[in-house]
C-alpha positions in Angstrom: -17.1 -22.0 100.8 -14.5 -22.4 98.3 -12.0 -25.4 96.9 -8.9 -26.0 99.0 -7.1 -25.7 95.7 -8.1 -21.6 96.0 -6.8 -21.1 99.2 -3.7 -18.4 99.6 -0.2 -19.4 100.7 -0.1 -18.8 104.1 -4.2 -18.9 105.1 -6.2 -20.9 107.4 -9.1 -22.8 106.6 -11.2 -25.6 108.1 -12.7 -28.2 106.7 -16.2 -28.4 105.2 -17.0 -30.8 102.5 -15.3 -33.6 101.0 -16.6 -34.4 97.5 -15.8 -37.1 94.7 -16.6 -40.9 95.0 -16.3 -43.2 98.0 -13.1 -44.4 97.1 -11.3 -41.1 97.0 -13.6 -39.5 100.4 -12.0 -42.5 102.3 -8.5 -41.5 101.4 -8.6 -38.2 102.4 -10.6 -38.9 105.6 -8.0 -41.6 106.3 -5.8 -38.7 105.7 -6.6 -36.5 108.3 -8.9 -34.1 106.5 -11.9 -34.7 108.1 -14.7 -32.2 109.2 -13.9 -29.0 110.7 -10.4 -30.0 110.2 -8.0 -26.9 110.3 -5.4 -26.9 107.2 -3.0 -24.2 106.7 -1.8 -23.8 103.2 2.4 -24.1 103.0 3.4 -23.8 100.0 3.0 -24.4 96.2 5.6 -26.2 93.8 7.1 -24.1 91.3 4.6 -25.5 88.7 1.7 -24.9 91.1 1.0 -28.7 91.6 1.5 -30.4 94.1 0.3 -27.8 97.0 1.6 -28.5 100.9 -0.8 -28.3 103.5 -0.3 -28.4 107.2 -3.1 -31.0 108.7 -2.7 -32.1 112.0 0.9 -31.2 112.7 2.5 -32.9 109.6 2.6 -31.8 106.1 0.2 -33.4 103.6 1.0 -33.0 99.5 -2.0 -32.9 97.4 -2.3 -32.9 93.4 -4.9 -29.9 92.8 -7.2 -31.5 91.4 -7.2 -33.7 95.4 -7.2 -30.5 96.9 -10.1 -29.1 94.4 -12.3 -31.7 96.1 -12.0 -30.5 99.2 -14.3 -27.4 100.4 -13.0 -25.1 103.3 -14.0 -21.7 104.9 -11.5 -19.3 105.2 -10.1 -18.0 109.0 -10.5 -14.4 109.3 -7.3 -14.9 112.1 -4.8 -16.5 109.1 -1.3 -15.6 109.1 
């Protein structure tokens, strides 16, 4: 498993592991990023933060630390 924050533009990954406090698991749950989720990274800013992530058919912005939280596992079927 690795961060979401790792990720390469343009690769699948699903949802492992949320970490972080309570407060900050229940945003990103209430986000859509929940368990086996699939989230495609989009894009970077030109700075490299925020990142873009596809989740459920919408685009989702996360700072990188956010997206460090999040553990994924890699598609072998990415784009």
């Amino acid at each position: 498993m690795k961060s979401l924050d790792c990720v390469p533009i343009g690769m699948k990954c699903i949802v492992q592991e949320i970490t972080g406090s309570a407060p900050i698991r229940t945003r990103m749950l209430d986000m859509g990023l929940t368990k086996g989720t699939e989230v495609t990274v989009v894009r970077e800013a030109p700075l490299g933060d925020p990142i873009e992530f596809e989740v459920r058919g919408y685009n989702l912005s996360l700072r990188r630390e956010e997206a460090h939280m999040i553990l994924v596992r890699e598609l072998n079927d990415a784009a």
